[in-house]
C-alpha positions in Angstrom: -19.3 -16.1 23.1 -16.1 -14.1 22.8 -16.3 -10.0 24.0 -15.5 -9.3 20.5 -18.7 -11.0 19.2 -20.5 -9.4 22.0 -19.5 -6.2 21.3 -20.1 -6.7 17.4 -23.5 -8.0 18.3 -24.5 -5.0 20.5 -23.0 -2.6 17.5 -25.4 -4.1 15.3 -28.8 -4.1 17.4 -29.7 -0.5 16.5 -29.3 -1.4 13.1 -32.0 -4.4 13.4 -34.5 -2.0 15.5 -34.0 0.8 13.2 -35.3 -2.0 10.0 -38.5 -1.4 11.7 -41.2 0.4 9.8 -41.3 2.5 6.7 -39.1 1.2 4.0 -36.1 3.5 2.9 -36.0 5.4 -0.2 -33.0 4.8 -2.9 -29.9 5.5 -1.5 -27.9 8.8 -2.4 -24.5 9.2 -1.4 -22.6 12.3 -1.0 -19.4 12.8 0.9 -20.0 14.2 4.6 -16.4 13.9 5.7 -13.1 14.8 3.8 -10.0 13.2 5.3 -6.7 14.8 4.7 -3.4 12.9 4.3 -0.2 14.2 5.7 2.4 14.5 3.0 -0.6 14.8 0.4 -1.5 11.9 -1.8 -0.6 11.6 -5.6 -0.5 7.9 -5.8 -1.9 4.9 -3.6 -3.4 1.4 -4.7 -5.9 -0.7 -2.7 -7.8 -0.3 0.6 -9.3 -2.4 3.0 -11.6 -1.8 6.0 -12.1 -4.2 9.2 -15.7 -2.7 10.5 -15.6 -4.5 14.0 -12.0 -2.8 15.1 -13.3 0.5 13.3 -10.5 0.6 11.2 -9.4 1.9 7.2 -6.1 1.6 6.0 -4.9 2.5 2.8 -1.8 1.3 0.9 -0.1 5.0 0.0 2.3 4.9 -2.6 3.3 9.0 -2.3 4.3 8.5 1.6 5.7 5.1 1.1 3.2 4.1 4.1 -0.3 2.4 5.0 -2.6 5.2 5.9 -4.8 4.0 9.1 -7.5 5.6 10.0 -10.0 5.7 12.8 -13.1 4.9 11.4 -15.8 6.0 14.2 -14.1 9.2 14.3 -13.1 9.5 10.6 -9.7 10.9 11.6 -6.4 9.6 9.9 -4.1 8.0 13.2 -1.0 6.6 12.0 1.3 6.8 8.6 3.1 3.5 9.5 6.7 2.6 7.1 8.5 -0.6 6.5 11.9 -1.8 7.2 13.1 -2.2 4.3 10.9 0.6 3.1 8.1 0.5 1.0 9.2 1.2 -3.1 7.3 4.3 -3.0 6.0 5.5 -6.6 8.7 3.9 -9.6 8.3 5.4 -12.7 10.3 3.4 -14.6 10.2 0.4 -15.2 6.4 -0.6 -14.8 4.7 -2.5 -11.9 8.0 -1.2 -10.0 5.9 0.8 -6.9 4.3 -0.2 -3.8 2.9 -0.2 -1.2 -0.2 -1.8 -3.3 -2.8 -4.6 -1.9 -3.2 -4.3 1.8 -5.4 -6.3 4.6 -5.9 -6.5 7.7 -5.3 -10.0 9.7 -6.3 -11.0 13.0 -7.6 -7.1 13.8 -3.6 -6.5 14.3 -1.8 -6.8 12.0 -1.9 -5.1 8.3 -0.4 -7.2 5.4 1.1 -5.2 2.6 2.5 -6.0 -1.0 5.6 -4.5 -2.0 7.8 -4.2 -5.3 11.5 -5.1 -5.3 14.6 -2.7 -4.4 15.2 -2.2 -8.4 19.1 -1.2 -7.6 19.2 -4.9 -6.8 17.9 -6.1 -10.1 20.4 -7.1 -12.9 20.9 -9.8 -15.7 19.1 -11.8 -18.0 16.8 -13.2 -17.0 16.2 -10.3 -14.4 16.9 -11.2 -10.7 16.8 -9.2 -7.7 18.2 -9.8 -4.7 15.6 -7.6 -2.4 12.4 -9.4 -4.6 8.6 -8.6 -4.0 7.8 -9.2 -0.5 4.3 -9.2 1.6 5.3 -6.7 4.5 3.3 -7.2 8.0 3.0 -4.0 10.3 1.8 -4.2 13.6 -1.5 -2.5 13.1 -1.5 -0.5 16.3 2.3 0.4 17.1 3.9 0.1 13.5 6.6 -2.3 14.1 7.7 -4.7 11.5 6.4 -8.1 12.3 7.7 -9.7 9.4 9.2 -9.1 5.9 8.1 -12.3 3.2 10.0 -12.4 0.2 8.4 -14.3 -2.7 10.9 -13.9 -5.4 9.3 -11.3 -7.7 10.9 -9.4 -10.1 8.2 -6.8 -10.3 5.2 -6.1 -7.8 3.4 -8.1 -5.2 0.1 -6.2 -6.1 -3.3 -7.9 -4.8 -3.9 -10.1 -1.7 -6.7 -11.2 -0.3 -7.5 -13.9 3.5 -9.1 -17.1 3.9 -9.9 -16.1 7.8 -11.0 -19.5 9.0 -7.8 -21.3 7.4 -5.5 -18.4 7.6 -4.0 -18.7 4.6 -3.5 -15.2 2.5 -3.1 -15.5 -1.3 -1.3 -12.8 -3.1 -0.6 -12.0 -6.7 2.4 -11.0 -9.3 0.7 -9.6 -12.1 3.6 -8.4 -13.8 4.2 -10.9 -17.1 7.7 -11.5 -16.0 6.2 -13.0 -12.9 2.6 -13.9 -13.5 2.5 -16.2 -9.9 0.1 -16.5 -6.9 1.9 -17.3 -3.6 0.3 -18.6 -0.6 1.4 -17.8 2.8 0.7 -19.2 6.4 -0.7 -15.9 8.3 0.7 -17.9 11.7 3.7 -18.6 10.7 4.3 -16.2 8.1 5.8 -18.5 5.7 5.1 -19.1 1.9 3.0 -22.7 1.5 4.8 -24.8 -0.7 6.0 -23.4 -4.2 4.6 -20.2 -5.7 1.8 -21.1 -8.9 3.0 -19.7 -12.6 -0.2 -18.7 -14.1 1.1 -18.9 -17.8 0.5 -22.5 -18.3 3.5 -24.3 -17.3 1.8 -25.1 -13.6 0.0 -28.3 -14.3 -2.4 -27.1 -10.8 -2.8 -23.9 -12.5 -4.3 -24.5 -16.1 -6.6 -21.9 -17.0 -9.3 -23.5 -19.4 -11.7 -21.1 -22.1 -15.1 -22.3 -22.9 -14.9 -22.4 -26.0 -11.4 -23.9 -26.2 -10.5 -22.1 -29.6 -9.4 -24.6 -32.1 -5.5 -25.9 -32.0 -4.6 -24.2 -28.4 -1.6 -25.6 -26.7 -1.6 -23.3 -24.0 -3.5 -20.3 -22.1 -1.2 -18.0 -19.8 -3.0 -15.3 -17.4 -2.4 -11.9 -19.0 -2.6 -9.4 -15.8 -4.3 -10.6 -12.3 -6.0 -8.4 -10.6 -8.6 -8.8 -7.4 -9.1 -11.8 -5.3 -11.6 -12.4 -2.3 -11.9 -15.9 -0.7 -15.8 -17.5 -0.3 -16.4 -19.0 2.7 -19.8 -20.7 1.2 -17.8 -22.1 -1.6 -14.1 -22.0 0.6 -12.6 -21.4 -2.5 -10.3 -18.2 -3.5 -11.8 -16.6 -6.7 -9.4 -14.2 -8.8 -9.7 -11.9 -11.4 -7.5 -12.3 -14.7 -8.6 -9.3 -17.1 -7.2 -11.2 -20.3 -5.4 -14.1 -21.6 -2.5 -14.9 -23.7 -4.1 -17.7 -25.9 -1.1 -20.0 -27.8 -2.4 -22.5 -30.8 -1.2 -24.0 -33.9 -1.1 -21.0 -35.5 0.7 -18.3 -33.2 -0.6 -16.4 -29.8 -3.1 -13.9 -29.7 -4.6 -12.2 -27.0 -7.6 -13.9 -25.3 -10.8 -13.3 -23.0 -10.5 -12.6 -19.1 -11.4 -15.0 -16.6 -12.6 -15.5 -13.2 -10.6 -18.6 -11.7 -12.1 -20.5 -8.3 -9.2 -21.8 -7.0 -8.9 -24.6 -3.6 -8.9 -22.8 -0.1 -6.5 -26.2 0.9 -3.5 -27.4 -0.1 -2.2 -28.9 -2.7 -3.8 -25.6 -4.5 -5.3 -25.6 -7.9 -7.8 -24.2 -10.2 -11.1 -25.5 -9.9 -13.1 -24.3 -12.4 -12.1 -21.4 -15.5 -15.2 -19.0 -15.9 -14.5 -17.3 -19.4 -15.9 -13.9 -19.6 -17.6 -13.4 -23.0 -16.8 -10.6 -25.4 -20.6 -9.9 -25.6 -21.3 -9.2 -22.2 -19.3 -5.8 -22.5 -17.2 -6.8 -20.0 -13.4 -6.2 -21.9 -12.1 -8.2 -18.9 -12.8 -8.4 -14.6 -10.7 -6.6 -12.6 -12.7 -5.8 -9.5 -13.9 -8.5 -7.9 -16.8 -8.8 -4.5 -18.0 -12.5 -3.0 -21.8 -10.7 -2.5 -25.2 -12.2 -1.6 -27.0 -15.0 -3.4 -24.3 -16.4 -5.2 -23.3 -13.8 -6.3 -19.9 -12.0 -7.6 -19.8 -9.0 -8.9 -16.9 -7.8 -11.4 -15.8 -4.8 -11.8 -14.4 -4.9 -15.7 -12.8 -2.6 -18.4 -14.9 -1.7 -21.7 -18.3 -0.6 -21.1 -20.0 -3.1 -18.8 -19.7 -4.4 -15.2 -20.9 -8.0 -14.2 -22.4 -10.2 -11.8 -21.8 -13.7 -12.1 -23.2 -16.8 -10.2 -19.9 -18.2 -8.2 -20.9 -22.1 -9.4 -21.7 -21.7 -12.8 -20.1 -18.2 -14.4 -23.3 -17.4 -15.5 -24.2 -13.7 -16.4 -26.9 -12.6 -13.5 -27.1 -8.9 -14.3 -25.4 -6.9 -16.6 -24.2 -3.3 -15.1 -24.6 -1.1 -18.3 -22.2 1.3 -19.4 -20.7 0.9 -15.3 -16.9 -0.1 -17.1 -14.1 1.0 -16.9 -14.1 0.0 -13.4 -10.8 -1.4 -10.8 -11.3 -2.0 -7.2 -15.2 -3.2 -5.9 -16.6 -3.8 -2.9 -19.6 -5.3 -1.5 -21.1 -3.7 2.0 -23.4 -6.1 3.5 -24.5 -3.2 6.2 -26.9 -1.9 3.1 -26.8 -5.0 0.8 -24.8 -2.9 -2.0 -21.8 -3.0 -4.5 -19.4 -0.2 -5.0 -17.5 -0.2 -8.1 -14.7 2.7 -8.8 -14.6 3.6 -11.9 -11.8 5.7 -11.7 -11.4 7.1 -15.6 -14.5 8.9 -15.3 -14.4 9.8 -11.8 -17.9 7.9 -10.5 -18.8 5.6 -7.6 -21.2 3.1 -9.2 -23.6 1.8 -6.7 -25.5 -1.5 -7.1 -28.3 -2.7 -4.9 -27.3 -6.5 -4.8 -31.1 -7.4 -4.0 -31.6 -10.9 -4.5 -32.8 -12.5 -7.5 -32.5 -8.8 -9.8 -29.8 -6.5 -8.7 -30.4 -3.1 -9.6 -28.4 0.2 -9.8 -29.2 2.9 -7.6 -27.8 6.7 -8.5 -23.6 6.9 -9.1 -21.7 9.1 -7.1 -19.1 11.9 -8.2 -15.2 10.9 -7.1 -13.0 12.2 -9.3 -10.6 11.0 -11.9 -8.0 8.4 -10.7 -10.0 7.1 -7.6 -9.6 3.7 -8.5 -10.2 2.5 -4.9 -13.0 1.7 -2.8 -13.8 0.2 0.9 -16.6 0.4 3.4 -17.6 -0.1 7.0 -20.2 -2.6 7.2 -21.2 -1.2 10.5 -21.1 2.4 10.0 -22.8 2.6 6.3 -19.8 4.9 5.2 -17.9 4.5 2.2 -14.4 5.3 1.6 -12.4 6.8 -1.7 -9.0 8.0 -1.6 -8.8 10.6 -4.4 -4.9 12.1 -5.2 -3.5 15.9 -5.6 -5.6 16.2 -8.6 -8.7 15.8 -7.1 -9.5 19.7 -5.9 -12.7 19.7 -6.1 -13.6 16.6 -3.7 -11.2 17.3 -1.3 -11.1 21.0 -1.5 -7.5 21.6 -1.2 -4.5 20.7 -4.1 -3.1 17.8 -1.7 -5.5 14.7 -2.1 -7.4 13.1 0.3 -9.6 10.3 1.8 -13.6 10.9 0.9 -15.9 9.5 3.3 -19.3 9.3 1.6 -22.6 8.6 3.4 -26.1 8.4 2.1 -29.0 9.5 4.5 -31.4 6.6 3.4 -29.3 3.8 3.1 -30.8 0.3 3.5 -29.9 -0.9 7.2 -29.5 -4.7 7.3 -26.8 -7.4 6.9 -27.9 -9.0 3.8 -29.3 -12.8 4.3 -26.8 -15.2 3.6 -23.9 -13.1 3.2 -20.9 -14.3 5.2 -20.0 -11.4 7.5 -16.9 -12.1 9.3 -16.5 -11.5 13.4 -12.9 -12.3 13.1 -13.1 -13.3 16.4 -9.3 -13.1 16.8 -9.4 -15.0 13.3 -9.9 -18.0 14.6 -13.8 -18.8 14.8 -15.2 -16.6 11.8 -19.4 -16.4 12.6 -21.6 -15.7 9.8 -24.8 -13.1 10.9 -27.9 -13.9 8.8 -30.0 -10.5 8.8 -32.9 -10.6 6.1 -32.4 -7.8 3.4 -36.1 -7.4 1.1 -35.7 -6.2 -2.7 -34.0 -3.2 -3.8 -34.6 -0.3 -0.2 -37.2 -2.9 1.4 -34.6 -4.1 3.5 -36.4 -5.9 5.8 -38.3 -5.0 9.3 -36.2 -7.2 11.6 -33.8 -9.6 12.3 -34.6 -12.9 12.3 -32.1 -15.1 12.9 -28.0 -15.6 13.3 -25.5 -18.7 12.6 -22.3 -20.3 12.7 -20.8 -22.4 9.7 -17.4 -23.4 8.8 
């Protein structure tokens, strides 16, 4: 057993005795700690939080840095740059800024998508000769590691890991790029080619159920969050709409949730099309949760989750749309979906056969983000300058939000990764009961692939 699994195995025994006796009530979170950021915070993207190294970092657009913070103390600890540096906010022309998606890989090293120098783009077609890259920081001292170039003309937004494989996939959702490139984490070199998602890829062909009458092609209109599923090993992404071409002209199409290989050569393996009539105007948010499940956080007025074999509807999130980043914390067997329009934290208790909502939180408009320690219970929302009333000043900040009752387990059949170095990912199986029953011990814990 490595120290790190020790030590992540003695983190998590008070949890397991504390599952003991009276059930909890349904969780109500509030925010117990308000972080500030140095150089305030008007615009940032995506988060990420490795529990076992006690660690939150946050891809921050105003400072043109990744935001780390100390998550056992709740302190911000670095505001680590780039060489070259990060694009910072771009106003013009769209999908221009960055820092935007962010990991963390092997517990040192943060992974960071970042726009192209636009002073180097010219022509027709547009090329750049400083293209989207995937930036990697050393996590603890801030030196650049390495700088990746995958040949965007527009963002490198979301990225997400396969741990066991080390393989990291990230996305260009700009429609002048509309690719997934996938990158060795040891070597830190692209795999093969980078994937056009608007149908010219014969790997990547995105299929509808129902194939409307007369189409010749379906291109990805937008991609947006990708986790990897180590019970499926398959990457799963996100596409909030389609471009649907057929006999008679293009039109816009539903969104889709594609399962795509975790190995080489990659391709799609199966199109989920996301109805119309389930509210959900397209997934955004996406969260590999318990039981087969996925949750999706989507535009219009619903929020889904789907069964990751079939695409089938599981439970409906009513009137929870509107929605961007999600995340599932298996330390309380939840969802957290930021919906940032309206300024609310939507929390979901995954359960196991009928997820059910519990009470949604107050953020505040624009907090579009959302990450949480597994360990710790404590969930994290950047909010930006606007945002006065969370973070009681006018310069934006990180909320940490904690709930008093929250459901202490690690939900049954959830993969939890020890990272182990990255190398030997180990799975804890900790019963969770229905909806604040979460169980009165642990029973048992397991390895897979």
């Amino acid at each position: 057993m490595s120290k790190k699994l020790a030590a992540f195995l003695g983190a998590i025994a008070p949890c397991m005795l504390a599952m003991q006796g009276v059930p909890a009530a349904d969780e109500v979170y509030t925010a117990t700690t308000i972080i500030p950021v140095p150089g305030g915070l008007n615009s940032f993207d995506i988060s990420f939080v490795d529990a076992n190294i006690q660690t939150f970092v946050l891809a921050d657009r105003t400072n043109k840095a990744i935001d780390v913070v100390n998550t056992d103390t709740n302190t911000l600890i670095h505001q680590w740059s780039a060489t070259p540096a990060f694009a910072g906010v771009v106003a013009s022309p769209a999908n221009a800024s960055g820092p935007n998606g962010v990991i963390i890989v092997d517990q040192r090293e943060i992974w960071a998508t970042d726009a192209p120098n636009q002073s180097t783009c010219s022509g027709t077609p547009t090329k750049c000769t400083t293209p989207s890259s995937i930036k990697v920081i050393n996590l603890h001292t801030g030196a650049m590691i390495a700088n990746i170039p995958n040949g965007g003309i527009r963002r490198a937004d979301e990225l997400c890991e396969d741990v066991k494989h080390e393989v990291v996939l990230a996305a260009n959702d700009d429609p002048l790029d509309n690719f997934l490139t996938f990158i060795n984490t040891e070597s830190y070199s692209i795999i093969g080619t980078t994937h056009k998602l608007d149908g010219s890829d014969p790997r990547f062909k995105i299929t509808l159920s129902p194939t409307p009458a007369g189409t010749t092609n379906v291109a990805a209109d937008g991609i947006e969050q990708c986790k990897y599923n180590p019970r499926t090993r398959s990457f799963y992404l996100a596409v909030p709409a389609t471009k649907v071409t057929t006999t008679s002209g293009t039109s816009a199409g539903p969104g889709v949730v594609l399962k795509i290989s975790g190995k080489a050569p990659f391709h799609i393996e199966q199109t989920f099309t996301i109805a119309a009539s389930t509210g959900c105007a397209g997934p955004q948010g996406l969260a590999i949760g318990p039981h087969h499940q996925i949750l999706l956080g989507c535009g219009g007025a619903n929020s889904l989750i789907i069964d990751e074999q079939t695409g089938a509807t599981i439970a409906v999130q009513t009137g929870e749309g509107g929605a961007d980043e999600v995340w599932y914390n298996p330390g309380d067997n939840s969802y957290f979906i930021a919906r940032s329009t309206v300024g609310k934290l939507v929390v979901v208790d995954a359960g196991s056969s009928s997820p059910q909502a519990d009470a949604d939180v107050t953020t505040a408009a624009g907090s579009h983000s959302v990450a949480a320690d597994m360990l710790r219970n404590q969930i994290y929302v950047p909010a930006n300058k606007a945002a006065t009333t969370l973070c009681s000043n006018a310069n934006g900040c990180i909320a940490v939000f904690t709930a008093p009752n929250d459901d202490r387990c690690l939900a049954k059949g959830m993969p939890v990764l020890d990272h182990d170095d990255g190398d030997d990912p180990v799975f804890m199986r900790v019963p969770c009961k229905e909806h604040d029953r979460d169980g009165d011990r642990a029973d048992s814990r397991g390895r897979e692939d």
